[in-house]
Every structure is written in structure tokens, then in C-alpha cells.
Backbone bond lengths (Angstrom), bond angles and torsions (degrees), N, CA, C in turn:
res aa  C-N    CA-C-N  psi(-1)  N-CA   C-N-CA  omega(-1)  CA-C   N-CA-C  phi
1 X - - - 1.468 - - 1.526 110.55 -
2 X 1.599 110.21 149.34 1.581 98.65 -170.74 1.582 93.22 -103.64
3 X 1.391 117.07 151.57 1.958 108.88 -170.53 1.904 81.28 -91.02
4 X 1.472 98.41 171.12 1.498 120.09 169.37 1.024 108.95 -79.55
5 X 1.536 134.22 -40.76 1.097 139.39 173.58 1.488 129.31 -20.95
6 X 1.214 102.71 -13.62 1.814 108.89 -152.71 1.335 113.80 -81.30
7 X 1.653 138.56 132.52 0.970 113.55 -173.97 1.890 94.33 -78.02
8 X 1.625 91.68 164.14 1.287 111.71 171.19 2.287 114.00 -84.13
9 X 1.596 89.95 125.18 1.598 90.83 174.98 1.514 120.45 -35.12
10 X 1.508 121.87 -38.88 1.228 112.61 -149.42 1.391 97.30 -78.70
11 X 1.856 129.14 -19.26 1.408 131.73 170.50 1.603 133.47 -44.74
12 X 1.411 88.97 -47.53 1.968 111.61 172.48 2.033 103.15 -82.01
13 X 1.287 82.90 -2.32 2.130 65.74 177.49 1.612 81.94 -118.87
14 X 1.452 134.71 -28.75 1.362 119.96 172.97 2.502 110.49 -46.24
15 X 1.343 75.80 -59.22 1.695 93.33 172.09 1.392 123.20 -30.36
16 X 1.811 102.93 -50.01 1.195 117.31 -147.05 1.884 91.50 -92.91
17 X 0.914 128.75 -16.30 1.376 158.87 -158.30 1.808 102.68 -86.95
18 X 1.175 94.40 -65.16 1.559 113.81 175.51 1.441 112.00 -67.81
19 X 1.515 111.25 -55.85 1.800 108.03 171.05 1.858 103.07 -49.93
20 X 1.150 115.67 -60.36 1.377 104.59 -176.43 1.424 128.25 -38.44
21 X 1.539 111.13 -27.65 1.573 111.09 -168.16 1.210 84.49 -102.56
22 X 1.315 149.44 -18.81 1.022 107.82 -178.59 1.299 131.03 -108.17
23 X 1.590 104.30 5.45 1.531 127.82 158.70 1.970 98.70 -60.94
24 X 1.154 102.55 -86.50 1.101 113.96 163.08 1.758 126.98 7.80
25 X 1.416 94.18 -64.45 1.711 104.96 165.79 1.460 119.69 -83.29
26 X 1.520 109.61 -14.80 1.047 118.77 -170.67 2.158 111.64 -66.93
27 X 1.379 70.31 -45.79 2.018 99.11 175.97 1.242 92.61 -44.41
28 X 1.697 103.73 -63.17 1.720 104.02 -152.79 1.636 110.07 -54.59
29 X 1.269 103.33 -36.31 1.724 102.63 -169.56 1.491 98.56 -65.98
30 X 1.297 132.05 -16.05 1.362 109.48 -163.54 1.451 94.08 -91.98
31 X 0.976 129.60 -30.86 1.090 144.24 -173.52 1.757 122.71 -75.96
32 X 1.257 103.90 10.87 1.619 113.87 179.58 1.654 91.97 -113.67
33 X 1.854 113.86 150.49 1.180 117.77 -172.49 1.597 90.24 -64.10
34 X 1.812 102.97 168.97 1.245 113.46 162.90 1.566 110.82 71.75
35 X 1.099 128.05 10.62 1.147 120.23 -161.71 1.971 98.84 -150.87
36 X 1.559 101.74 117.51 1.287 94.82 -154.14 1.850 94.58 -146.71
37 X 0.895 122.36 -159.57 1.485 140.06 -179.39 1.272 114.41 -79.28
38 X 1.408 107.18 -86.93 1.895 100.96 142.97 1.141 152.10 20.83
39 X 1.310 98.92 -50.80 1.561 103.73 -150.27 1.732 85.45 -113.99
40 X 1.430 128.61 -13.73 1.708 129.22 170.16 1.625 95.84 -75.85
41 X 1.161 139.37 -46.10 1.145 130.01 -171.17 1.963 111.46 -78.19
């Protein structure tokens, strides 16, 4: 029997989707002058 419980695939590629962009932008900010590690703390 399959349980209901299960998550659905398209959730972990929704996830995986979202981590990407926001890695993604994450890069970019470090990567603009003036804008450093630092300066979040």
C-alpha cells in the first residue's frame, strides 16, 4: 500500500528551485563593489 503521507516530487524540486535563486542572488550581492561580509554584521 502506498501511505498519503508522502511528500509530493514536485515540492523538493519546488525547494531546490528557490535555494538556487537565492544562492544565485546571493553570489551576485557579494559580488557588487562595496558590498562585503562586514557590512551584514
Amino acid at each position: 500500500m502506498v501511505e498519503k503521507r508522502k511528500t509530493p516530487w514536485w515540492a523538493f524540486i519546488l525547494a531546490l528551485i528557490i535555494l538556487m535563486i537565492l544562492s544565485y542572488f546571493g553570489c551576485g550581492l557579494l559580488k557588487l563593489d562595496g558590498v562585503t561580509m562586514s557590512n551584514y554584521q
